[in-house]
N, C-alpha and C positions, 0 to 999 in steps of 0.2 A: 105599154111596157108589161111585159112579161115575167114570172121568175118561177124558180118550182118549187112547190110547196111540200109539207112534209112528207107526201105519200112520191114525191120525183116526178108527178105531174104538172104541166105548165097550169098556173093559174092568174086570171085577169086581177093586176092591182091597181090598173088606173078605171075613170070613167070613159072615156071615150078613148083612150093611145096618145090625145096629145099633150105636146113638151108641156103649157103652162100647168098639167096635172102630174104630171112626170115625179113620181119623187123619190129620189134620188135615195136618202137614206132607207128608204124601205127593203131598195134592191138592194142594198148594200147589207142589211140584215139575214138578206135572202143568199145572196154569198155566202156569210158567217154561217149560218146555219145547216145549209142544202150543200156549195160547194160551187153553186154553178148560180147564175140567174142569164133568161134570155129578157132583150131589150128591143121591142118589134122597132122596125121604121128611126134607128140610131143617127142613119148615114143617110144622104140623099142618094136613091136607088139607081139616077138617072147618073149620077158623078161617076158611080163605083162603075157601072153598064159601058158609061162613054169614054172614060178617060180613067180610070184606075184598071178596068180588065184590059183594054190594047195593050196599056203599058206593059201588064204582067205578062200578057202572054209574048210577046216580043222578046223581053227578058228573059223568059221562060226558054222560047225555043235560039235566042240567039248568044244566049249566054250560058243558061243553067244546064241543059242537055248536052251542047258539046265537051264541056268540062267535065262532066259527068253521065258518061252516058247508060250509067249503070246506077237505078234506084238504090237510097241513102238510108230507104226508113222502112224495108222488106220491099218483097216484092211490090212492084206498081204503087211504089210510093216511093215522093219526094219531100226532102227538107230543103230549103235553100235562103239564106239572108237575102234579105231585102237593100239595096243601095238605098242610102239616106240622100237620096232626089228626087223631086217630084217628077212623077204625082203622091208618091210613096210618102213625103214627110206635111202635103197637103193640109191645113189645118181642120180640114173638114172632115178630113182620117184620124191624122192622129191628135187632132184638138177638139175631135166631134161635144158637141156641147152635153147631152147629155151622158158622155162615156166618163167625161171628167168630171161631171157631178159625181159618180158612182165610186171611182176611183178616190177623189179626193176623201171621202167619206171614211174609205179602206183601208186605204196608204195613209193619208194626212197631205194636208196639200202642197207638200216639197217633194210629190214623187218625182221619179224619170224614170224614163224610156229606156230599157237595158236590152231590148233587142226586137231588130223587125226582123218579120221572119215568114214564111211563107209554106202550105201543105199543097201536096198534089197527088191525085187518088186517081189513077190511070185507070182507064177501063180495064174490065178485070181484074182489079186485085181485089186479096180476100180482107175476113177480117182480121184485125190485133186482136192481140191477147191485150186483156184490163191493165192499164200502168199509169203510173204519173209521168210525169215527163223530167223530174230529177228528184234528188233522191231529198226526204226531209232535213230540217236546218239542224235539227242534232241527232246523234245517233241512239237516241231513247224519244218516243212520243210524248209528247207535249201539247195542252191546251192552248196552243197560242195562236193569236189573230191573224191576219191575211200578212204575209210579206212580198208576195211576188203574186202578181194577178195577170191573167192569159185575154185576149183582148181579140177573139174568134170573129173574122171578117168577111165570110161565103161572097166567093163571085161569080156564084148561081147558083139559084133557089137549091135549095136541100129537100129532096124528097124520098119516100124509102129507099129507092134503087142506087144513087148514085153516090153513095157512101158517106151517109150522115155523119157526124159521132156520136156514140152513145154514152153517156154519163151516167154516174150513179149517188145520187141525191144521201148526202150525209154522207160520203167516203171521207171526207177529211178527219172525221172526228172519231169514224166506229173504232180505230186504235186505242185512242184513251178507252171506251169499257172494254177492253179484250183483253187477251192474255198475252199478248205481244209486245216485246220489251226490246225487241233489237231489231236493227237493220237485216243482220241474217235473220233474220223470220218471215220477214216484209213480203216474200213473195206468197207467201203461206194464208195470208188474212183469210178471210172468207168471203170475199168480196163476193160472190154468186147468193148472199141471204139478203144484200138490200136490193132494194127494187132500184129499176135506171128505166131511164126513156131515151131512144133514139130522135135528137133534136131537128124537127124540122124548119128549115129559114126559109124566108125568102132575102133574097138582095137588099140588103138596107138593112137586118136585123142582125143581131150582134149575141154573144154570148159572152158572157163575163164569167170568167173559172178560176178559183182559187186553184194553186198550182199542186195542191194534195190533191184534188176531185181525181179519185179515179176515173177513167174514161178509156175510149177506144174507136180507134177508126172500122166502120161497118164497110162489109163488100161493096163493090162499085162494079153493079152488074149493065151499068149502061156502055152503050160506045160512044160516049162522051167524057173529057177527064173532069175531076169537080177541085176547082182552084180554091184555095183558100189563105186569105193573110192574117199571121196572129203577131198580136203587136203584144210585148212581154211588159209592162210597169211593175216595179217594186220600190219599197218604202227607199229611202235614200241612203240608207246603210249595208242594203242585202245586195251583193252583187251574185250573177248569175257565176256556176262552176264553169269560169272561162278558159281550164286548164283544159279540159273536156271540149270545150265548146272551140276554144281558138287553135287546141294542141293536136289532139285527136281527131277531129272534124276539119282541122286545117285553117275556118276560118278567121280571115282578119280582125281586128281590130275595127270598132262601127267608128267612121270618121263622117260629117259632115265641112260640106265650102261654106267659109264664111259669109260668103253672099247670100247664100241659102239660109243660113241660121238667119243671118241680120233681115232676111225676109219675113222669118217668124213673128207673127204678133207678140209682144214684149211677154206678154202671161205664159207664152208656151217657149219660149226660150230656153228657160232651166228646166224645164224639162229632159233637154240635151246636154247638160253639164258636164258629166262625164263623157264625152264622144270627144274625140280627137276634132280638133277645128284645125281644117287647113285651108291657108292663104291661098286670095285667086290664082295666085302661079303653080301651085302644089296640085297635083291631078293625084283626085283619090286612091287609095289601093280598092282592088277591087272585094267585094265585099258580098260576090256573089254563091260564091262557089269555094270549095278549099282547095289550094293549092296542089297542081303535080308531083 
């Protein structure tokens, strides 16, 4: 396990990477404080390779593209929800044993699952400009601990070319000592005076980002696209601005089938408490794409 330390360089916190040294609250420290921590070897590499990428990419071209066949998130980039179906709600994705040490630590262990959700970085596209990805819980900065945590799932190695993210170590917090007091300011920070490092993964490693970490998608100068799934948890009172996210954006409402939840090991169950449960006869909305 991985996290980045004060200078936004990844630095080794375990002895050797595996779980029984794993610890959990350390990364979670490393969240609170940096904004980001990576977590090598999270997911079995061979699950995500054989049976979570078919899946997406099929989805991808047989769902998310014709609905949309015009990128959501600038050029040569995609957003798209994820269906609460496996392989997507797998426990070994979204119950991966050491993600929910991390999370439980963060959140408290009543979190849930507020949105699967999925990036795609088409060959050729450039970079983003630095943003978070919604806008803070009130509109004056505030010290306050993680509420919503981003849950970054590469479905191939990240290497410079193919459009890593970049992050910047301590963006959550350089607000409180600044001079910036409102939302109209926010674009204004100075985010170019902290240092950031362009995260590289391989398959199986994971990144955990408070949802203040500034960050940004880097070019993806390969001719290959670089998929990626991010799975949203926050504490059980924060819900995601779904006025934005269901109104504007179109999409649905995240519903899972009952057979599917009651597959769930009982521990990751309430996880999904808030999602729509429908009955075997009830054929989901779809939850891929927003509507025409």
């Amino acid at each position: 396990m991985e996290g980045a330390d004060a200078s936004g360089r990844a630095s080794q916190l375990t002895a050797d990477g595996t779980k029984a040294l794993f610890d959990a609250g350390r990364a979670a420290r490393v969240v609170g404080m940096n904004g980001y921590c990576i977590v090598r070897s999270a997911i079995d590499p061979t699950f995500l390779r054989d049976t979570v990428r078919p899946a997406f990419d099929a989805h991808f071209t047989s769902v998310v593209l014709p609905r949309r066949p015009q990128p959501n998130r600038g050029p040569g980039r995609y957003q798209a929800v994820l269906p609460l179906t496996a392989p997507f709600i797998d426990p070994r994705l979204v119950g991966a044993d050491m993600i929910v040490r991390v999370l439980d630590h963060l959140l408290g262990p009543d979190f849930v699952l507020s949105l699967a959700s999925s990036h795609v970085a088409l060959p050729g596209c450039e970079q983003q400009e630095p943003h978070i990805d919604y806008e803070p819980l009130f509109d004056t900065f505030l010290p306050l601990p993680p509420y919503c945590v981003y849950v970054h799932i590469p479905l191939v190695d990240l290497t410079p070319d193919n459009g890593p993210t970049e992050f910047w170590s301590g963006s959550p917090h350089m607000a409180i000592s600044s001079v910036i007091s409102s939302l109209r300011e926010f674009s204004s920070l100075p985010i170019d005076v902290l240092p950031s490092d362009k995260v590289l993964l391989n398959v199986g490693d994971v990144v955990i980002k408070d949802m203040r970490c500034f960050h940004r998608g880097t070019a993806n100068t390969t001719d290959q696209a670089r998929p990626m799934l991010s799975l949203i948890y926050s504490r059980k009172w924060y819900r995601l601005p779904y006025e934005k996210l269901y109104k504007e954006e179109g999409y649905p409402p995240m519903a899972i089938k009952k057979k599917d939840l009651d597959r769930l090991p009982p521990h990751l169950q309430p996880m999904f408490r808030f999602c729509r449960v429908a009955e075997p006869e009830q054929a989901l909305e779809d939850q891929t794409q927003p509507s025409a």
